[in-house]
C-alpha positions as CSV (number, residue, x, y, z in Angstrom):
1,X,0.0,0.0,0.0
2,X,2.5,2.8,0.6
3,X,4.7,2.2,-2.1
4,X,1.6,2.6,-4.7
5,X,1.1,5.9,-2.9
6,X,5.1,6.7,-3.1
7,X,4.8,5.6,-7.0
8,X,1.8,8.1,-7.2
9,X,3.5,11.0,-5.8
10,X,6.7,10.6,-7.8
11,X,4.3,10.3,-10.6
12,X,2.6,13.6,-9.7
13,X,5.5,15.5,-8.8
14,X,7.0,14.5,-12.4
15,X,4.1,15.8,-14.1
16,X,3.6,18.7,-12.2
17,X,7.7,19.7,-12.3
18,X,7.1,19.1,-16.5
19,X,4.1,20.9,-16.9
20,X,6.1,23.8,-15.0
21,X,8.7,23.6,-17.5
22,X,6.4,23.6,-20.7
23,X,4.5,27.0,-19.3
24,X,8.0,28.7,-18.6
25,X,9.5,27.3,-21.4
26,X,7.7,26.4,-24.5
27,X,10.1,25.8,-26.4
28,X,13.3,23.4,-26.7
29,X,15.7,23.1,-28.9
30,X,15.7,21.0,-32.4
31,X,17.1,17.7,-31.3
32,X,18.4,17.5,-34.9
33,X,20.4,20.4,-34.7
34,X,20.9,20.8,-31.4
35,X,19.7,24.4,-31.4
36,X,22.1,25.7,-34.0
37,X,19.7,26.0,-36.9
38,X,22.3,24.3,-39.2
39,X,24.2,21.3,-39.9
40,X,27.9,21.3,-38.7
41,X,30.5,20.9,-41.7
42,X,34.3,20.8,-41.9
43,X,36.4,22.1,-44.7
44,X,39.4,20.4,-46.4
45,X,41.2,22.0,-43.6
46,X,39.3,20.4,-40.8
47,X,38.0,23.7,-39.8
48,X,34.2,24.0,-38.6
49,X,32.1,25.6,-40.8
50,X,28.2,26.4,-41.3
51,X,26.7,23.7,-43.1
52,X,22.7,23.7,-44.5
53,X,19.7,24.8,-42.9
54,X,17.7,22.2,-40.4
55,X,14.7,21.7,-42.1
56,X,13.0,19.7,-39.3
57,X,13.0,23.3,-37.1
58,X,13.2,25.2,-40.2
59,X,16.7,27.0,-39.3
60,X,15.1,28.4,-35.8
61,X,17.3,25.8,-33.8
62,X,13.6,25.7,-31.7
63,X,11.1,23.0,-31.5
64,X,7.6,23.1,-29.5
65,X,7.7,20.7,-26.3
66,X,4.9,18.0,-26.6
67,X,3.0,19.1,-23.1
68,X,3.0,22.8,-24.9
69,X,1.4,21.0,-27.7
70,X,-1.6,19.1,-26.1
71,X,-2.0,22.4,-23.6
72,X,-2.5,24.4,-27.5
73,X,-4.6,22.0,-28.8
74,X,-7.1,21.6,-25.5
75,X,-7.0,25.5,-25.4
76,X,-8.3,26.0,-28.9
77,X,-10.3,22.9,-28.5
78,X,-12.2,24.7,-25.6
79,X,-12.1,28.6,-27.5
80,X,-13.7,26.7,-30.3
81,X,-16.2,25.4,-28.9
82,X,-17.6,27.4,-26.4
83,X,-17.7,30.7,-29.3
């Protein structure tokens, strides 16, 4: 019995501690690109250089959380349909 109630606190407090993050952060970065924006190239040289533009985060190097995208979605669900 108390270790179903310790699994449903650890449960709640993870949920709680993400949805904190999505509403003070809504975004993360591309895990393509790791935030750059761009692919990472070398020259001949072995020098970094700027390679081409993510196109999963379209060059932003940002990418919506998934708890930021259900909250948007039952947000406009609810603005639709209570117009």
């Amino acid at each position: 019995m108390p270790s179903t109630l310790l699994a449903i606190a650890c449960l709640l407090a993870i949920t709680l501690g993400y949805g904190s993050v999505c509403a003070v952060s809504p975004f993360g970065n591309c895990r393509k690109c790791r935030g750059w924006g761009f692919a990472m190239k070398t020259d001949r040289k072995g020098r970094a250089k700027r390679g081409k533009d993510c196109r999963r985060c379209k060059a932003t190097g940002k990418r919506i959380r998934v708890g930021r995208h259900l909250y948007n979605l039952a947000a406009r669900l609810h603005r639709d349909g209570t117009r």
